[in-house]
C-alpha positions in Angstrom: 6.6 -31.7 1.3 7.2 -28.7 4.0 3.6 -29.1 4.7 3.7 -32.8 5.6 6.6 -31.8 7.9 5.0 -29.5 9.5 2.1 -31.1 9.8 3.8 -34.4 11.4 6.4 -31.9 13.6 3.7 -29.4 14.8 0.3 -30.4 17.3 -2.6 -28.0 15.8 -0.9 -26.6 12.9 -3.7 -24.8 11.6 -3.9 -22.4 15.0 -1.1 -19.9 13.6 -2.3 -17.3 15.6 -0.9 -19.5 18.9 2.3 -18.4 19.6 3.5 -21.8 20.3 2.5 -23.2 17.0 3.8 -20.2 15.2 7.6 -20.7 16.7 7.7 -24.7 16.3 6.3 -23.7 12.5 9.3 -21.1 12.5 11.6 -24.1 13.8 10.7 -26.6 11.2 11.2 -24.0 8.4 14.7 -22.4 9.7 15.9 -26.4 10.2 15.1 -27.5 7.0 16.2 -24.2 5.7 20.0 -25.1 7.4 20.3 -29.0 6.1 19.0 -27.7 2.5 21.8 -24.9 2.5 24.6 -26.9 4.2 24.5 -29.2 1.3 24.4 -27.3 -1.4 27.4 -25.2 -0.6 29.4 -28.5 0.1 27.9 -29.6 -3.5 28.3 -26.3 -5.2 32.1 -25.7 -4.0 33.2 -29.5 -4.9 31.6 -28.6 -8.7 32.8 -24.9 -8.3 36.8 -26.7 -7.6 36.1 -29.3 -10.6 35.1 -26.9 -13.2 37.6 -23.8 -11.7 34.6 -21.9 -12.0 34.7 -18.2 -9.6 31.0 -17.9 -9.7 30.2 -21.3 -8.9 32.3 -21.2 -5.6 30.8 -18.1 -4.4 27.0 -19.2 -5.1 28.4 -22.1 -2.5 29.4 -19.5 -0.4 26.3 -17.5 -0.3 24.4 -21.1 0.3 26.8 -21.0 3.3 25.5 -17.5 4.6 21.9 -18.8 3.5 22.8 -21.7 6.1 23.4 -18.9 8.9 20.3 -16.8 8.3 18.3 -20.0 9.2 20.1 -20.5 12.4 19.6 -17.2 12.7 15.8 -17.6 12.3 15.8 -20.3 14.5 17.0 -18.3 17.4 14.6 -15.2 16.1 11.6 -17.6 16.3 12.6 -18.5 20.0 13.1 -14.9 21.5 10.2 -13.6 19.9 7.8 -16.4 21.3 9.0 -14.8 24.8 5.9 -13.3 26.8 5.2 -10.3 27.7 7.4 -9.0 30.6 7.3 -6.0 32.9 10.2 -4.4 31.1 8.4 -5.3 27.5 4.6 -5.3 28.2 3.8 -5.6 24.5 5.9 -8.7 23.6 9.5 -9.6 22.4 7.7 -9.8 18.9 10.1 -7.1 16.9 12.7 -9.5 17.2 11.9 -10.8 14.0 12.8 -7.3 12.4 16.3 -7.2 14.1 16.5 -10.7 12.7 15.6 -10.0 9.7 18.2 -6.4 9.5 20.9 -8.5 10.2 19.6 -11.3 7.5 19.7 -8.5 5.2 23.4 -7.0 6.2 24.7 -10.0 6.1 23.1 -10.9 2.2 24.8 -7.2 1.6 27.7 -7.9 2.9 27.7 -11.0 0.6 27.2 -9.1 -2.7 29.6 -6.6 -2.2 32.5 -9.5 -1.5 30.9 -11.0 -5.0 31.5 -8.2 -6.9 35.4 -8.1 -5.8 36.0 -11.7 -6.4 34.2 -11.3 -9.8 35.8 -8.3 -10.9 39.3 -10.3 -10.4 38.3 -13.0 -12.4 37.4 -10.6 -15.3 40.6 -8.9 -15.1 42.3 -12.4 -15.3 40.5 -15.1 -16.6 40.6 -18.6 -16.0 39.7 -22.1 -18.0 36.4 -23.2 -17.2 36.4 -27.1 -17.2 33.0 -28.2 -18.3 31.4 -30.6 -15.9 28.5 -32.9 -16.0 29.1 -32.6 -12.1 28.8 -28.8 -11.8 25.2 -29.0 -14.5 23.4 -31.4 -12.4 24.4 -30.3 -9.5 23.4 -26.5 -10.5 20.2 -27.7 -11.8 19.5 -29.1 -8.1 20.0 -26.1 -6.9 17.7 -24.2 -8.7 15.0 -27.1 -8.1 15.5 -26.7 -4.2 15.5 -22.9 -4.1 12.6 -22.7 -5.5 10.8 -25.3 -3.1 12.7 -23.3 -0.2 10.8 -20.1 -2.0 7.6 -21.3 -2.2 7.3 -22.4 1.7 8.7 -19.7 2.8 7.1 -17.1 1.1 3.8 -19.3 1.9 5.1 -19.3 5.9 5.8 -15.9 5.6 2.4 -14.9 4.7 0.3 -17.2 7.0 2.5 -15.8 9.9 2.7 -12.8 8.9 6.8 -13.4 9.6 8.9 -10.2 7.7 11.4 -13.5 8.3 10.5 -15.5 6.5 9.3 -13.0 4.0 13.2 -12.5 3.6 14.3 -15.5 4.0 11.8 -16.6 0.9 13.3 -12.9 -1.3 16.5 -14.5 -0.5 16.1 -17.6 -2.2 14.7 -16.2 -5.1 17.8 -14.3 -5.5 19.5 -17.4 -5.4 17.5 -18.8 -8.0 18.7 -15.9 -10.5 21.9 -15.8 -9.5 22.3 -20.1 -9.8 21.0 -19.5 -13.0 23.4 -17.2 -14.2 25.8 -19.4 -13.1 24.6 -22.4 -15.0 23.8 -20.3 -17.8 28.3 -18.9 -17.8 29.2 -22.6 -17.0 27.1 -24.2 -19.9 28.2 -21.1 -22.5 31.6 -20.4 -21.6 33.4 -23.8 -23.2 31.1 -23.3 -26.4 31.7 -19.2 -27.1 35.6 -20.0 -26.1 34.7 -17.1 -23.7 35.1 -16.7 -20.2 32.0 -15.6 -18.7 32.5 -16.6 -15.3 33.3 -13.2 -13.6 30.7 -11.5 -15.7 28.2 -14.0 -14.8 29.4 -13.5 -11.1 28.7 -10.2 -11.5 25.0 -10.7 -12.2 24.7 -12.7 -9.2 26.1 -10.4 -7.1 23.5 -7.4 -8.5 20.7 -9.9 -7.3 22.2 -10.4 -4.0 23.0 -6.4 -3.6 19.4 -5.9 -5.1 17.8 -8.3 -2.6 19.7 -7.1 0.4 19.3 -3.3 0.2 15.1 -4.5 -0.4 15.6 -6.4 2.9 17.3 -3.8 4.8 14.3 -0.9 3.4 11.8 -3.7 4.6 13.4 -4.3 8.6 13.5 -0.7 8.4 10.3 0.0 7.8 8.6 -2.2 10.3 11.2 -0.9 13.2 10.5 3.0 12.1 6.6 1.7 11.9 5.1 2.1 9.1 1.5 2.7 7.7 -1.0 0.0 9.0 -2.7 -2.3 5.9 -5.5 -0.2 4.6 -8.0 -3.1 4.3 -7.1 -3.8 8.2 -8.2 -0.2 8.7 -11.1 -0.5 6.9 -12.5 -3.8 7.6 -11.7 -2.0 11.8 -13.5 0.9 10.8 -16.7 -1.2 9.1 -16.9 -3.3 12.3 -17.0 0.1 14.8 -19.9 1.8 12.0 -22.4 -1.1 12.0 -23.0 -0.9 15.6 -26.2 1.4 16.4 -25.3 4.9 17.8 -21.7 5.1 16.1 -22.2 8.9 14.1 -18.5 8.9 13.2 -15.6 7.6 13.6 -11.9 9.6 13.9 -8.0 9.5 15.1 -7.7 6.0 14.1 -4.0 4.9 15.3 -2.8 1.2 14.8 0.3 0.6 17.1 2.3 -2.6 15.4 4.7 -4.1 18.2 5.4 -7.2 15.6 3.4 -10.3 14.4 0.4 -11.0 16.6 0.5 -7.9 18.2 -1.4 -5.2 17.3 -3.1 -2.7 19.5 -5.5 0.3 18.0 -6.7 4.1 20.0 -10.0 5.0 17.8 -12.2 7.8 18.7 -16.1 6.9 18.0 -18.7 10.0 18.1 -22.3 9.5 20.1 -25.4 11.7 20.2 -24.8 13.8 23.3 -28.1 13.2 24.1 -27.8 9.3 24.6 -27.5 7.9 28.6 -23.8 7.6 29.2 -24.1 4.2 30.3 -26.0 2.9 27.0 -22.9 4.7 25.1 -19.8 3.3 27.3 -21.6 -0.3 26.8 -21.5 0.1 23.3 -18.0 0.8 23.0 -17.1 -2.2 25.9 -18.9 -4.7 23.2 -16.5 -2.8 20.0 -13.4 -3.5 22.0 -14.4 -6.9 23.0 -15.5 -7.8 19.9 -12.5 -6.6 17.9 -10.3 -8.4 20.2 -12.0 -11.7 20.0 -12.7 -11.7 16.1 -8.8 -9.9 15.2 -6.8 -10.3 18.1 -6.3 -6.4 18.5 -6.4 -4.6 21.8 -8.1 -1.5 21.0 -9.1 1.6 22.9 -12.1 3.4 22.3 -12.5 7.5 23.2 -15.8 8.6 23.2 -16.4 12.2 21.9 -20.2 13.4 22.1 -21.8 15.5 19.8 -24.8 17.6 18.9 -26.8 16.4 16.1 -29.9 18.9 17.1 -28.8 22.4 17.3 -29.8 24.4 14.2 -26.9 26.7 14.0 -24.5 23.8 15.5 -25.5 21.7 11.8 -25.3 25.4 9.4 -22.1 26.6 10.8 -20.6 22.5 10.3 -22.2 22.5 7.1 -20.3 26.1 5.7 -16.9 24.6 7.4 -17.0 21.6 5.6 -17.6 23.7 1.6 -14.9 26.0 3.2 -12.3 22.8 3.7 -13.9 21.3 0.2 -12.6 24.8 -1.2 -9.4 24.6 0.6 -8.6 21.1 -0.5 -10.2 18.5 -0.9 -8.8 16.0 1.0 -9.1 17.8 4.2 -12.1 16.4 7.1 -12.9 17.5 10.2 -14.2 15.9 13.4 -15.6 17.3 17.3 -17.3 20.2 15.8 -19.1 22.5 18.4 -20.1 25.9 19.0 -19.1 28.1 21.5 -21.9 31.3 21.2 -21.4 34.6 22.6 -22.8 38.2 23.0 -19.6 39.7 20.7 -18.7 36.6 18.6 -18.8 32.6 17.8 -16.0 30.4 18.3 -16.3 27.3 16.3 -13.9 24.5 17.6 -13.0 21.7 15.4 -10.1 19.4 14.6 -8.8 19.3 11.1 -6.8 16.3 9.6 -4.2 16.6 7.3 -3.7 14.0 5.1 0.2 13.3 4.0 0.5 14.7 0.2 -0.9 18.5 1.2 2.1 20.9 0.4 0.4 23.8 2.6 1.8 24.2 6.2 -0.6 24.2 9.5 -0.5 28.1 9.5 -0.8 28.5 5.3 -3.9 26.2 5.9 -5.1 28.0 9.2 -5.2 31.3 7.4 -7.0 30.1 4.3 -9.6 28.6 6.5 -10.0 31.6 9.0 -9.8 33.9 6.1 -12.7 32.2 4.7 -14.9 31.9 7.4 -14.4 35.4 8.4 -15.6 36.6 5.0 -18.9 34.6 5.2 -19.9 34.8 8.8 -17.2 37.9 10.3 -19.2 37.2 13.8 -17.6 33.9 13.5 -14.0 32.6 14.8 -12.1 29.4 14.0 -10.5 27.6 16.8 -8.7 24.6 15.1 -6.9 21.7 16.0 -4.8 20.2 13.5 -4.2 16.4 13.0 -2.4 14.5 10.4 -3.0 11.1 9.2 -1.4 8.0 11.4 -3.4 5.3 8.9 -2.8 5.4 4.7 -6.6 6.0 4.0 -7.5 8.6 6.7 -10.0 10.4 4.8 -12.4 7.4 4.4 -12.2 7.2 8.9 -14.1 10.8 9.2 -17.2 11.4 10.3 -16.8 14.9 8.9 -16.0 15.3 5.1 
C-alpha cells in the first residue's frame, strides 16, 4: 500500500539518493503516519470511555503523541533537504537526529506519565465493561501498527533516515503495548480481576524501553559514532585494487547525516614513482569514490621506500616487536633516519580501542625492546588510535 503511494505521490522514486525524492518520500510517510494516528487515538479513547478501561485511554494518548512525531518528521524532512550554506557547508542533514532526540524525549516523557496513571489505577481499581467496540477496535490497531512498522522500518533503511528508524521502533512498541491492552481488556471480565493498571504498566515499560533506545541512538549519531565496517572495507578494497597503492592508513569517515559522508585516507606510493603518475592515481580514487558512493574523500599521499635493505630489516624487527607487544598494534610511514652515533626509526603506531596500556606504558615496551636487539637503534613514534571499528585490517604495516 505505502509503496503504491509513494510511487503515485513521488516522480523517480527509485533515485533515493536525490535529495528531493528522499524529502517528498519523508512527506508521504510522516502524512500518512499523522491521519493513521489521529484516528486511532479518536477510536481508542471512545472504546477506552466505553469499557472504563485506564490502559486503553492512554494507548489513545500515546497514538496522539505518535500523531506529533510525524508532524514532527514532516518538518525534519523539510529542513534537512536545505542545501548547503556558507554558515553550514556540509548540509542541514543532522536535523534528522535533533528530530529524532526530541521523538525519543517526547515517547519518554509518555512512559513515565503511563506509569503514574497505571500505578493509580492499581491502587484503586475500576470495572472494566467488556466491549465488542474496544476488541475490534484494538485488533485494528495492532493490524495498522504493524503496516506503519513495516514501511517505516523499510523507509528507514532505503534512506538511511535514523527517523524513520524511530518512528518504525516506535510503532513496534505500540504493537506490544496494544496488545497488552487487548490481552487486560479480554482477561479482566473472565479472571474477575482487574488487570488494567497492571497491563498499563507493561505498556508503559515498552514505551520507557523504546524511548531511552531512541535517545542512546540520536545520541550516538550527534556524538558520531563508528563508521559501518563493510563501508570501510568495501572504501579500503576500492583504494587497494588500483596499481601503485602499497598501503593504506588513517582512514577517517566524517558523517554530517544521510547522504553526506566525507572520508581523509592516507594511501602509500613507491618513493621512487614520478609525482605526477602518483597524484593522478589518487585524482581517479577520489573521483571514483565519489561517483560510485557519493563520498567526498581526501587522499594524503605518504611515499615510501620499498628498496633500502636496512630500511625493510629494521621494519621487519618493529613489526615482531609490536606482534610481541600486542597483537593488535600496526604501524605505518616507516623510515630511517642513519647516523654516525645512532639510528632513528620514525614510525606511527595505531592503537586500536580495547588496549588497556597507556601511550607511554606502550612507548617503553617498544623502546625497551628495540634497544635490546639493535642498542644503535632509537624509536621515534607517533601514536594514533583508531577513528574506524576495524582499523587493523586499513594498515599497510601489520
Amino acid at each position: 500500500m505505502m509503496r503504491l503511494l509513494v510511487r503515485f505521490f513521488v516522480k523517480d522514486h527509485e533515485q533515493t539518493e536525490n535529495e528531493h525524492v528522499r524529502k517528498a518520500i519523508g512527506n508521504v510517510t510522516a502524512t500518512v503516519g499523522v491521519i493513521n494516528n489521529v484516528f486511532l487515538c479518536i477510536f481508542k479513547f471512545v472504546a477506552g470511555t466505553l469499557a472504563n478501561s485506564v490502559s486503553i485511554t492512554a494507548d489513545a494518548i500515546n497514538n496522539l503523541s505518535d500523531a506529533g512525531s510525524s508532524i514532527i518528521s514532516l518538518i525534519s524532512f523539510r529542513l534537512s533537504s536545505r542545501p548547503a550554506d556558507a554558515k553550514h557547508p556540509f548540509g542541514h542533514a543532522r536535523y534528522e537526529c535533533l528530530a529524532s532526540l526530541l521523538v525519543a524525549v517526547l515517547i519518554l516523557y509518555l512512559g513515565v506519565e503511563m506509569v503514574q496513571q497505571s500505578f493509580q489505577k492499581i491502587l484503586h481499581p475500576e470495572e472494566i465493561i467488556f466491549s465488542w467496540v474496544a476488541i475490534i477496535v484494538l485488533l485494528a490497531s495492532i493490524l495498522v501498527k504493524v503496516w506503519m512498522y513495516t514501511y517505516n522500518h523499510a523507509y528507514g533503511k532505503r534512506l538511511h533516515s535514523s527517523l524513520l528508524e524511530a518512528t518504525a521502533a516506535d510503532s513496534l512498541s505500540d504493537v506490544l503495548g496494544t496488545s497488552a491492552v487487548l490481552l487486560s481488556t479480554i482477561l479482566s471480565p473472565v479472571l474477575k480481576f482487574n488487570l488494567d493498571g497492571y497491563m498499563g504498566m507493561i505498556v508503559a515499560a515498552f514505551i520507557l524501553y523504546t524511548g531511552i533506545s531512541l535517545i542512546r541512538s540520536a545520541l550516538d549519531d550527534l556524538l558520531g559514532k563508528a563508521p559501518d565496517p563493510e563501508l570501510v572495507q568495501e572504501i579500503y578494497e576500492r583504494i587497494k585494487k588500483y596499481d601503485g597503492v602499497l598501503g593504506v592508513h588513517d582512514m577517517i569517515v566524517h558523517d554530517y547525516g544521510p547522504n553526506r559522508l566525507f572520508v581523509s585516507v592516507h594511501v602509500e606510493v613507491d618513493y621512487r614513482r614520478d609525482i605526477f603518475e602518483s597524484h593522478d592515481m589518487v585524482d581517479n580514487i577520489e573521483k571514483e569514490i565519489k561517483e560510485e558512493m557519493g563520498i567526498e574523500t581526501v587522499v594524503h599521499m605518504d611515499p615510501i621506500r620499498t628498496d633500502d635493505a636496512l630500511t625493510n630489516e629494521l621494519k621487519e624487527m618493529v613489526r615482531k616487536i609490536l606482534d610481541k607487544v600486542d597483537g593488535r598494534l600496526t604501524f605505518h610511514d616507516f623510515r630511517v633516519v642513519p647516523g654516525t652515533t645512532h639510528t632513528n626509526m620514525i614510525f606511527d603506531v595505531v592503537v586500536p580501542f580495547g588496549i588497556a596500556s597507556s601511550d607511554e606504558q606502550l612507548m617503553k615496551q617498544i623502546t625497551d625492546l628495540v634497544h635490546e636487539q639493535r642498542p644503535e637503534c632509537y624509536a621515534v613514534i607517533t601514536f594514533d588510535h583508531a577513528y574506524t571499528s576495524d582499523e587493523k585490517r586499513e594498515e599497510g604495516d601489520k
